[in-house]
C-alpha positions as CSV (number, residue, x, y, z in Angstrom):
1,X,-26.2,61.4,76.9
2,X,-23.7,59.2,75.4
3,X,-21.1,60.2,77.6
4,X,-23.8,59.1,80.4
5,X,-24.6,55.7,78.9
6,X,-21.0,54.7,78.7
7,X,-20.0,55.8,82.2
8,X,-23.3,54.2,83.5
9,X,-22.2,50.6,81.9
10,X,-18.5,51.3,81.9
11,X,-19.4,51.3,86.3
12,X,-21.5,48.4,85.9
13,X,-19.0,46.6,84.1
14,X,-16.7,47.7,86.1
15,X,-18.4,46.6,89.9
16,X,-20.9,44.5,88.4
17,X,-23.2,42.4,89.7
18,X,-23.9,45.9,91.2
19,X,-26.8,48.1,92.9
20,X,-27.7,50.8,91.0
21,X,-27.6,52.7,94.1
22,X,-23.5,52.4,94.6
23,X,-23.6,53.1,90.6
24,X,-25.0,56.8,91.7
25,X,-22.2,56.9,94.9
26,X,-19.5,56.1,92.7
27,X,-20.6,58.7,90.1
28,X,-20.9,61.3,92.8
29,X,-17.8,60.4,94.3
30,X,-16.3,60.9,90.6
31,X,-18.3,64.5,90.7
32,X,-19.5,63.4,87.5
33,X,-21.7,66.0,87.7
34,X,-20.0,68.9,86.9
35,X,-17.2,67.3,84.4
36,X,-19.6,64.8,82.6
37,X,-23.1,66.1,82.8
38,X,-23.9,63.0,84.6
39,X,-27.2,64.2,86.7
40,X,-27.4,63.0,89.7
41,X,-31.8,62.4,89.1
42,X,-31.1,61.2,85.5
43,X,-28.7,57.8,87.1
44,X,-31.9,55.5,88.0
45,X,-33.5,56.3,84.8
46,X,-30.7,55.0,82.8
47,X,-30.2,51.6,84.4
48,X,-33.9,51.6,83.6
49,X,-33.5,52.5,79.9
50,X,-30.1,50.6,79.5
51,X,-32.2,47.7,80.9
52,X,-35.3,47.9,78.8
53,X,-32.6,47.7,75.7
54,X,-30.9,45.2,77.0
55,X,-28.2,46.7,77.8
56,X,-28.0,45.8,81.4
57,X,-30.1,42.7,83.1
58,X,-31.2,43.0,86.3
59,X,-29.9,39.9,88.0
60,X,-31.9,40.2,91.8
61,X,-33.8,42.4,93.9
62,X,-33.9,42.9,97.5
63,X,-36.2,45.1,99.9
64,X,-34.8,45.5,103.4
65,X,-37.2,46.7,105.8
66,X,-39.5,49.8,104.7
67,X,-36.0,50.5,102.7
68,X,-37.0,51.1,98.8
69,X,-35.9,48.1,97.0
70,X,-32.6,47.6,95.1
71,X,-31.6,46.2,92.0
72,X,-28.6,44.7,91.2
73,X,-27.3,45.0,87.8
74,X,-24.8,43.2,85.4
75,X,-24.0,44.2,82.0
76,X,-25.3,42.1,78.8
77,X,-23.1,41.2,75.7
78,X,-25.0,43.7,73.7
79,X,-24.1,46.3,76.3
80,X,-20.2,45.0,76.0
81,X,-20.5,46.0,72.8
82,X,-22.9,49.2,73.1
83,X,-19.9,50.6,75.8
84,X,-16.7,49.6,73.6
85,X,-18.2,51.3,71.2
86,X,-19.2,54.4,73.1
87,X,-16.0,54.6,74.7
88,X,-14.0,54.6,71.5
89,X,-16.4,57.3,69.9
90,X,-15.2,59.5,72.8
91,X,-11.8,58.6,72.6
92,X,-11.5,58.9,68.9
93,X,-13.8,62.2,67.9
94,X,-14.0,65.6,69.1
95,X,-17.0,66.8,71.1
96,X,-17.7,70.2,71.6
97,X,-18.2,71.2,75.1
98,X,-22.0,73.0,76.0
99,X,-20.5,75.8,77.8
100,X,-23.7,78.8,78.5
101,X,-21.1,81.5,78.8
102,X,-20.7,81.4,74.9
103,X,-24.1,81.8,74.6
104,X,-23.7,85.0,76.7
105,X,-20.4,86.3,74.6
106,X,-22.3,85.8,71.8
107,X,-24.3,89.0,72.6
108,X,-21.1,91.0,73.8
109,X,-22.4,94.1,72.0
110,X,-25.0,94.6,74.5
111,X,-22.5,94.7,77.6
112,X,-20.8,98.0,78.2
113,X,-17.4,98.0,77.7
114,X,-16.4,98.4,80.9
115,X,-18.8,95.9,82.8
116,X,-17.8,93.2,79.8
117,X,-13.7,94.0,80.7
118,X,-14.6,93.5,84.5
119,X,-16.9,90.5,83.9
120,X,-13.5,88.8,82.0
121,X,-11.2,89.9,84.4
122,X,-13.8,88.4,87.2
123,X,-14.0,84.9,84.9
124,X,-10.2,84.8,84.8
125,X,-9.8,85.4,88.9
126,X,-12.2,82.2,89.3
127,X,-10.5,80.2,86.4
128,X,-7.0,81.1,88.6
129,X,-8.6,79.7,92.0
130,X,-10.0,76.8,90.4
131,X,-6.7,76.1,88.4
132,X,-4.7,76.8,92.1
133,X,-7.3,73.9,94.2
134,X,-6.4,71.4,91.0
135,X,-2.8,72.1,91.3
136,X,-3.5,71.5,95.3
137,X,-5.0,68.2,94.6
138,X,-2.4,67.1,92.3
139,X,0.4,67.7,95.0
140,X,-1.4,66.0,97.6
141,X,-1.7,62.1,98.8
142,X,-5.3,62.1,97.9
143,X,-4.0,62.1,94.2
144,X,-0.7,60.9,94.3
145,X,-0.7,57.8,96.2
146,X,-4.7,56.7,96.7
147,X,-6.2,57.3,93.0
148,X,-5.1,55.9,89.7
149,X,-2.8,57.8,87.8
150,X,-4.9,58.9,84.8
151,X,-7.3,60.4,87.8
152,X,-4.1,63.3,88.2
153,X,-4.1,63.8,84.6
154,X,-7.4,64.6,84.3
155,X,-6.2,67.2,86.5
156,X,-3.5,68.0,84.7
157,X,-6.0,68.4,81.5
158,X,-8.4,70.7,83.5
159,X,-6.1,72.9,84.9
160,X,-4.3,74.3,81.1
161,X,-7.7,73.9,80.0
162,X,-8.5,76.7,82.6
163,X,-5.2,78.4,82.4
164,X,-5.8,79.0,78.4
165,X,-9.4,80.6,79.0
166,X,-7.7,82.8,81.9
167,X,-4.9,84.3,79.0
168,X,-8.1,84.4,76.3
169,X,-10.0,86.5,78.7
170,X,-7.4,89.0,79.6
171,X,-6.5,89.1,76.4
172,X,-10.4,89.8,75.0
173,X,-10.6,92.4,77.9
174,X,-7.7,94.4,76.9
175,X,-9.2,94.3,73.3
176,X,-12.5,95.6,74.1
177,X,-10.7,98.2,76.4
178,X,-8.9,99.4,73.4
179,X,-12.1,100.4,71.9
180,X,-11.8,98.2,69.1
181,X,-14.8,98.2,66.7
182,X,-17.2,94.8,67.3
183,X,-18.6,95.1,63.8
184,X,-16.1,95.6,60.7
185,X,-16.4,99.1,58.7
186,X,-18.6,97.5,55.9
187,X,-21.4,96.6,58.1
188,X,-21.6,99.6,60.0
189,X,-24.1,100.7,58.4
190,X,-25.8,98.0,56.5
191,X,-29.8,97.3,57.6
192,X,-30.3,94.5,59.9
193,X,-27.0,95.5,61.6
194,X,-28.2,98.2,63.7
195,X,-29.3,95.9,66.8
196,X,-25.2,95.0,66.8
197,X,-24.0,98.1,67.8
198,X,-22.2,98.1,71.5
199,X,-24.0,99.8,74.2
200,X,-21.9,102.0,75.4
201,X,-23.6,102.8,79.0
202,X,-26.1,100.9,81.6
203,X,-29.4,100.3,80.2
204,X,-31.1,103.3,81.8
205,X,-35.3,103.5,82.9
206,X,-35.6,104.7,79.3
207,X,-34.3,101.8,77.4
208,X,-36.9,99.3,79.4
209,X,-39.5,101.6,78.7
């Protein structure tokens, strides 16, 4: 959310006085979506909230026809502050990343070996074609010449970002090929364990049963 709130009156700030509906286009032209969390539905509710804190003022608004009207938007001198201070928490601390594929290695035991190898191998094939369109996009005159240049770094940061997880998932697969134990010797067979243990085959009619 606080990456949200800053980009939200970082773009006010930014284009201001500004409607909040080229606040969502520039977002979406950003894809903001998919590297910031920035929902798409959640934009309009913001410049509400940031608004009702007084964050943001609402400086006019216009109706056009049976058009919805729009609000124009210009950021406060409590929101100055409320973004510098977002945007040097970001800069200056480490944020994990939410990433729902942890979630799912986190239960690696009950994946067969060999489906859990494939799925790696299949992660690391889409990590490669992602990396190989962001490499595209850094050689070309989209990047190069018609965006700022920290928009290419970005790139840059995405793409060994990607190209580390595509080494640590061939790396993992070849482990869990090797039949390498999951749990260590001592809790083999301690109680509470037991639920741990790898499954070796497909979950058959049985098993559901």
């Amino acid at each position: 959310m606080s990456a949200t709130r800053m980009m939200i009156l970082g773009l006010v700030r930014w284009m201001q006085p500004v409607h909040g509906y080229d606040v969502r286009r520039e977002l979406l032209s950003w894809s903001a979506d998919k590297w910031a969390n920035v929902q798409p539905g959640s934009i309009y509710h913001a410049l509400r909230k940031l608004t009702e804190e007084g964050l943001l003022r609402a400086v006019a608004t216009e109706q056009v026809g049976a058009r919805p009207a729009r609000t124009t938007y210009e950021v406060t001198a409590t929101g100055e502050d409320e973004f510098e201070t977002l945007l040097r928490n970001l800069w200056w601390n480490l944020s994990e990343p939410t990433d729902p594929f942890a979630a799912a290695f986190s239960f690696l035991p009950a994946m067969p070996r060999a489906e859990a190898a494939a799925a790696l191998r299949n992660r690391a094939n889409l990590l490669r074609a992602g990396v190989e369109s962001m490499r595209a996009s850094l050689e070309s005159d989209w990047v190069r010449n018609r965006k700022p240049a920290h928009v290419g770094w970005m790139f840059e940061l995405w793409a060994v970002r990607a190209e580390a997880e595509m080494g640590w998932c061939e790396r993992i697969a070849e482990r869990i090929e090797s039949g390498v134990s999951y749990l260590p010797a001592e809790l083999e067979n301690v109680e509470g364990w037991s639920g741990w243990r790898e499954r070796r085959e497909p979950p058959t009619e049985a098993d559901a049963e």
